[in-house]
C-alpha positions as CSV (number, residue, x, y, z in Angstrom):
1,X,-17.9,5.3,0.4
2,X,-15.3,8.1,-1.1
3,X,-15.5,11.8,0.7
4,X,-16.8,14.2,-1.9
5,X,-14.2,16.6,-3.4
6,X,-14.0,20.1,-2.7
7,X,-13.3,21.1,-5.9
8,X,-11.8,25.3,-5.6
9,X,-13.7,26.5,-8.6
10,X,-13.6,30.1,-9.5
11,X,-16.0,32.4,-11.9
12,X,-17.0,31.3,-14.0
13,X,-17.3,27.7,-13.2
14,X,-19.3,26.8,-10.5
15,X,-21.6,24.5,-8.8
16,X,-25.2,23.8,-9.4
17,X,-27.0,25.8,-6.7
18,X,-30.9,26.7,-6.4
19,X,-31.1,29.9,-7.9
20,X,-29.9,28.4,-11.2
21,X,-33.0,26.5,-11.1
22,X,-35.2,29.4,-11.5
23,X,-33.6,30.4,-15.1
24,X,-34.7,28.9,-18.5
25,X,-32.2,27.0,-20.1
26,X,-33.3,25.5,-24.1
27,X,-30.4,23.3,-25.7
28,X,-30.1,20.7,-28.5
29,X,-30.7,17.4,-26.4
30,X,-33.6,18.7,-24.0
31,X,-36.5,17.4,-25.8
32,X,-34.6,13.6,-25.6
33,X,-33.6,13.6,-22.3
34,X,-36.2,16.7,-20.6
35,X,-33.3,17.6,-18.4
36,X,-33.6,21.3,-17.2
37,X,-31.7,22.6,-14.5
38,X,-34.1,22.4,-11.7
39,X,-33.9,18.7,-12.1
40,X,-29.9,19.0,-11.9
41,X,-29.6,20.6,-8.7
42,X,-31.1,17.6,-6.7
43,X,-28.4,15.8,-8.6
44,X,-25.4,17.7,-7.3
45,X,-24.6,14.8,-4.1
46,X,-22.6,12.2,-3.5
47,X,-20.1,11.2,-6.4
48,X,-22.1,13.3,-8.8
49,X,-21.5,16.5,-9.6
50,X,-22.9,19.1,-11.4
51,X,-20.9,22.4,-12.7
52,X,-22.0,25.5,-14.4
53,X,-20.2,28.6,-16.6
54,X,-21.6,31.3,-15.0
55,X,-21.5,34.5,-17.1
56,X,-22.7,37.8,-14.9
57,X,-25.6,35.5,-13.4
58,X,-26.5,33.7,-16.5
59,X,-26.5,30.1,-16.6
60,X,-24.9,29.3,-20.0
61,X,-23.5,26.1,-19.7
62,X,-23.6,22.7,-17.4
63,X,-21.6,19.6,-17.3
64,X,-22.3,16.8,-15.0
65,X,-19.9,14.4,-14.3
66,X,-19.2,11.3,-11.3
67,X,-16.8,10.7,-10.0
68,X,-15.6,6.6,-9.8
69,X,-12.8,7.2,-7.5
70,X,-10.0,6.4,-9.9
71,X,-11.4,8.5,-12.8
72,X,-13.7,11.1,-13.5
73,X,-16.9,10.1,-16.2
74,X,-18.1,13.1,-18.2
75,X,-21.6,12.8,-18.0
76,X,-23.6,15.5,-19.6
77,X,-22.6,18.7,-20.9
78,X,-24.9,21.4,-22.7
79,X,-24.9,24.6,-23.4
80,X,-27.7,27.2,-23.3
81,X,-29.1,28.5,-26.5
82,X,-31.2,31.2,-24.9
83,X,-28.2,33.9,-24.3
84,X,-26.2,35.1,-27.3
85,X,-23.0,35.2,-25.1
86,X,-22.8,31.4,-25.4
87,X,-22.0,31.5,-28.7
88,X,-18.9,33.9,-27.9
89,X,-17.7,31.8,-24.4
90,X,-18.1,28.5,-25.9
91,X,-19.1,27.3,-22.1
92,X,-19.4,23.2,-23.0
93,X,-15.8,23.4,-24.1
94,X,-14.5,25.8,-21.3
95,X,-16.1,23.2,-18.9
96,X,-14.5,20.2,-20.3
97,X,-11.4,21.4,-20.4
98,X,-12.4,22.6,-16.8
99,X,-13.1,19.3,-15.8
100,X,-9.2,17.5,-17.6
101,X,-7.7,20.2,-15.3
102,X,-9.9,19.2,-12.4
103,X,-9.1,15.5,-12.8
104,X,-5.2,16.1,-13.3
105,X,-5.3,18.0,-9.6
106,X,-6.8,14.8,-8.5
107,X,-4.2,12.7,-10.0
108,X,-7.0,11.4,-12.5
109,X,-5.5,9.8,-15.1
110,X,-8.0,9.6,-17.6
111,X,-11.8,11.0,-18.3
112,X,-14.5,8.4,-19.9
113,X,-17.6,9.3,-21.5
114,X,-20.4,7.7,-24.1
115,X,-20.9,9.9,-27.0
116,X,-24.0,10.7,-29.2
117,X,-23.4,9.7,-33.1
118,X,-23.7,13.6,-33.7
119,X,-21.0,14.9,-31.3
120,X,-18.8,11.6,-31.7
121,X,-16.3,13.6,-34.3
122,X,-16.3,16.6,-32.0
123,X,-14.8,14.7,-29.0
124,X,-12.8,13.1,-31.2
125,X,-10.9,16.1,-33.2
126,X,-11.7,18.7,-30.9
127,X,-11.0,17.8,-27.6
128,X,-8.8,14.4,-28.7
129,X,-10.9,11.6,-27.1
130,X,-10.4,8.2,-28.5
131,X,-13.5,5.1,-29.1
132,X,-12.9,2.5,-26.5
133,X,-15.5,0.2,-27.6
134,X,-18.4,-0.7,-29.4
135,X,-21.2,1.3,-30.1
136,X,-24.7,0.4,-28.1
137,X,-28.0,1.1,-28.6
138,X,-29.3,3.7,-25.7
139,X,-33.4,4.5,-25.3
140,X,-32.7,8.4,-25.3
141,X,-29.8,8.8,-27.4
142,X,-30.7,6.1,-30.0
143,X,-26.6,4.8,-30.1
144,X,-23.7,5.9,-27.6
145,X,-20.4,4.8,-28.0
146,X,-17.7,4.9,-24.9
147,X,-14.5,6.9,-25.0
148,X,-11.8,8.2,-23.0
149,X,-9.1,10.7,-22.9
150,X,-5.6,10.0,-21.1
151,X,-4.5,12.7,-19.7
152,X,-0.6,13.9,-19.5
């Protein structure tokens, strides 16, 4: 079993801890999956990890990710539509650049990741991910189709 990472984060990325649990946090994908972030602190063990963008003690972002031990796989990330200073930090993009910069200290080579149909072209132009396979049919998500970015 792999040692989990210590991963020298600074404000405004963090991770999950208890308090965050106690703050509301609404996005788009909640009512599919009915992941809040009381249920995500529990998941912050092992080879899972959960960060946040922490904005003077608000909670407006999360990405979860595991790591396989030769690459990272993006898991989750959502931002929180309750606070209007999401729409100004951007905190799901800040984090997953966070998390290309996080795999490159670990000599990472590459992040993988199953996309949504709706957020498919996003990964894709914004943040330069590439489909690595076929598209499959998911319970939550309806389809998800894998990807992965190479990182230089």
């Amino acid at each position: 079993m792999q040692q989990r990472k210590n991963l020298d984060l600074e404000l405004p990325f963090r991770e999950i801890c208890r308090q965050d649990a106690e703050q509301i946090f609404t996005n788009e994908i909640q009512p599919q999956n009915n992941i809040d972030l009381s249920y995500l602190v529990g998941k912050n063990i092992s080879s899972r990890y959960v960060l946040v963008y922490d904005y003077q003690g608000k909670t407006l972002g999360f990405l979860t990710f595991i790591d396989k031990g030769t690459h990272f796989h993006l898991d989750l990330v959502e931002n929180n539509r309750k606070h209007k200073e999401t729409a100004i930090h951007k905190p799901g993009y800040q984090l997953i650049k966070k998390l290309e910069d996080l795999s490159l200290t670990f000599g990472y080579p590459k992040i993988t990741l199953y996309s949504t149909d709706s957020r498919l072209s996003y990964y894709q132009d914004v943040h330069e991910y590439t489909v690595t396979g076929a598209r499959r049919s998911d319970p939550h998500y309806d389809f998800l189709t894998p990807m992965e970015k190479i990182l230089t």
